[in-house]
N, C-alpha and C positions, 0 to 999 in steps of 0.2 A: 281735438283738431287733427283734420288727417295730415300725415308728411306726405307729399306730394314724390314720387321714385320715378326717374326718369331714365330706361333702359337702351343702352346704343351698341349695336351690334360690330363687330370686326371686321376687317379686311377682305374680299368675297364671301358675307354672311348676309343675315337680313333677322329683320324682325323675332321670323315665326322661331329663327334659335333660342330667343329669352321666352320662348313660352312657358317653360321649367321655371324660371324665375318668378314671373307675372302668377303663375298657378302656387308659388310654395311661400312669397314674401307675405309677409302678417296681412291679413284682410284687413286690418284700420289703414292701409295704406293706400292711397291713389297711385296706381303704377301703372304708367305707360309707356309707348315706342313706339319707333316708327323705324324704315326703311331708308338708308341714305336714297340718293339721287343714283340709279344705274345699280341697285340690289333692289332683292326679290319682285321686281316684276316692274319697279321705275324707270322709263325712261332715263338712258344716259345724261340727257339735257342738252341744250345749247349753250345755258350759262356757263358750262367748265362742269372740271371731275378733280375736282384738287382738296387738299384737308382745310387753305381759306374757306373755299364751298360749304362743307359738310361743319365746319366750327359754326358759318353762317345757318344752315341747313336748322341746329341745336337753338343757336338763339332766336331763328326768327317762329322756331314751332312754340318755344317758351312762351314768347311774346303774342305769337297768332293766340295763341288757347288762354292768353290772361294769368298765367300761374304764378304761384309765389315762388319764390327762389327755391329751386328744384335740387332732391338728392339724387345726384347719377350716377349710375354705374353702367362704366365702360370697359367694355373688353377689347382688349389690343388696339386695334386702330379707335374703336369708338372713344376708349380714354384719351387716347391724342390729340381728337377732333376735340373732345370734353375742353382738356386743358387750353388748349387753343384758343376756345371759346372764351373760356374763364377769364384767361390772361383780357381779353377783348373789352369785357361785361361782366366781372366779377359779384356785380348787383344780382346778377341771374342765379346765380349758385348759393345750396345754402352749403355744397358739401360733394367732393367727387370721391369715389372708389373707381379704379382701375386695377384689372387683372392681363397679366401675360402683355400691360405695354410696352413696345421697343421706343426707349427712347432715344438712343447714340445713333442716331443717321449721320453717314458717312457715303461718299460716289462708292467705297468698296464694302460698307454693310448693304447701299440698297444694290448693288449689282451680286450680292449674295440673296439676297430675297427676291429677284424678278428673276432668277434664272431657269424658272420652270414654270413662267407667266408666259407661257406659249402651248397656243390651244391644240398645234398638231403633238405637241412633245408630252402633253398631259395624257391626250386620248393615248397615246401610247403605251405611256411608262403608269400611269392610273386610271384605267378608262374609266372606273368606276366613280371615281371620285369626280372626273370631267363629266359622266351622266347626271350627278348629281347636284352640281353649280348648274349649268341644263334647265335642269327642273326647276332650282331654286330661283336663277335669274329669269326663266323665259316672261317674255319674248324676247328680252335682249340676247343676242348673239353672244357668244361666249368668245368667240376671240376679240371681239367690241371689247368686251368688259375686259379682259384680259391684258390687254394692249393699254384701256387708261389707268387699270391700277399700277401698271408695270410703270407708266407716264411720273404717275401722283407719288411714285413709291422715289423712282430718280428724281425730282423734285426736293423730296423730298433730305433725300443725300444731298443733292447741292446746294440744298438754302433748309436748313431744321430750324423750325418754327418755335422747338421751345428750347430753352438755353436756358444756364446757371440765371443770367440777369432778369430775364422776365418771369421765371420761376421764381426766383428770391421776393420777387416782390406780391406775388400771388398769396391774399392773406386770407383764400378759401379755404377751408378745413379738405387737406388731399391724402386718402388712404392707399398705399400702393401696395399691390399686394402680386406676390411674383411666386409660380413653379419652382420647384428644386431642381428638377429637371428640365427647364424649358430652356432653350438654346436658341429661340426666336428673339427674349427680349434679356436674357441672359440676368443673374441673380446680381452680380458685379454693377452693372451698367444699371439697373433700377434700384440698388441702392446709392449708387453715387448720383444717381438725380432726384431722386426722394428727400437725401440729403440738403438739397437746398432750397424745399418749400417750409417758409416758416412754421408752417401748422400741418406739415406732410408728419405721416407714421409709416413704418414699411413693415411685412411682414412675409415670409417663407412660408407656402404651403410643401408642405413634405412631399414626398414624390410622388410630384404631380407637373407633369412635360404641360406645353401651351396650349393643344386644342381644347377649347371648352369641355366639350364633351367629355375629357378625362381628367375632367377638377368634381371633386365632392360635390354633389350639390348640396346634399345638407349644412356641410362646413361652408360652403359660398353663399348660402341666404343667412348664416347667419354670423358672419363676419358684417357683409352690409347692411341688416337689420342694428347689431350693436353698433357699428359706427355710425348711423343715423341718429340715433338714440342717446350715444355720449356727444351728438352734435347739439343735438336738441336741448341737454341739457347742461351745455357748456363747459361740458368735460374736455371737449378735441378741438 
């Protein structure tokens, strides 16, 4: 029987980032993804740009496509949106992995991460990196998108969606797995929320800071591949 892998991208990313993933996880596995709402080339929406949205976003693609309770792997915001979800609809999950998620939201951790969610300050100080959101989002505007993640991100500092209490009772299988060097979602802070999912593991990737791009990939398929696998057979 195949495990069904359900792949959610981070914070201004999209899809076509877990291609590396979808091309290297075992062939017996069904892996898929999709684009939140307002990345790689979606429409922002009218319904909202918020992580209730995007937790919704997860369950209702589960449920569109009929799937059995899905192993996911989130990266940074895509695992927040995961847990989110979980906490929601727990029936949907057989099992989350998250990499580089921040989970301490605070008015003064999200006014440290929107402070360069402004699209003339980008083109400036990386224009390169602003070319390449660009690309990845058009046709949306980049200061659009820019302006609601900055929105979703303070939101998210004044009301944090996951907490000791609704994590404690979360009885998904949750693998967290954190940078040595990442200072986005910090080694301190994912372990002390790791700490309080009953069936959570945590684990230090050696020095490896938070963008994707600069995590092993070999080590990252197959960390997710073994924890599907002691899920599946009731090890985790």
């Amino acid at each position: 029987m195949k495990h069904t892998v359900l792949l959610l991208h981070g914070a201004l990313g999209a899809e076509a980032q877990l291609k590396f993933l979808k091309r290297e996880l075992p062939p017996f596995y069904d892996v898929l993804s999709f684009s939140f709402g307002g990345h790689g080339g979606r429409p922002l929406g009218a319904s909202g740009f918020s992580m209730k949205e995007f937790a919704g976003e997860i369950q209702q693609f589960i449920l569109d496509h009929s799937l059995p309770p899905v192993h996911v792997f989130g990266y940074s915001m895509g695992g927040y949106a995961a847990l989110t979800a979980a906490v929601a609809q727990p029936e949907l999950f057989a099992s989350i992995t998250t990499l580089g998620t921040k989970f301490d939201w605070s008015p003064g951790t999200a006014a440290l991460e929107t402070r360069l969610l402004d699209a003339e300050k980008m083109r400036e100080k990386v224009p390169q990196f602003a070319a390449q959101l660009e690309h990845l989002h058009a046709p949306t505007p980049l200061p659009e998108l820019l302006t609601a993640t900055a929105t979703l991100l303070r939101s998210l500092g004044d009301a944090p969606l996951l907490h000791a209490r609704n994590l404690s009772e979360l009885e998904v299988p949750v693998q967290v797995l954190v940078g040595e060097l990442d200072k986005t979602a910090g080694v301190d802070a994912s372990r002390s929320f790791a700490d309080h999912l009953p069936r959570g593991t945590f684990e230090i990737i050696m020095n490896t800071p938070h963008p994707l791009e600069k995590v092993n990939p070999d080590l990252l398929v197959n960390r997710i591949a073994r924890f599907v696998e002691l899920v599946q057979e009731g090890l985790a």
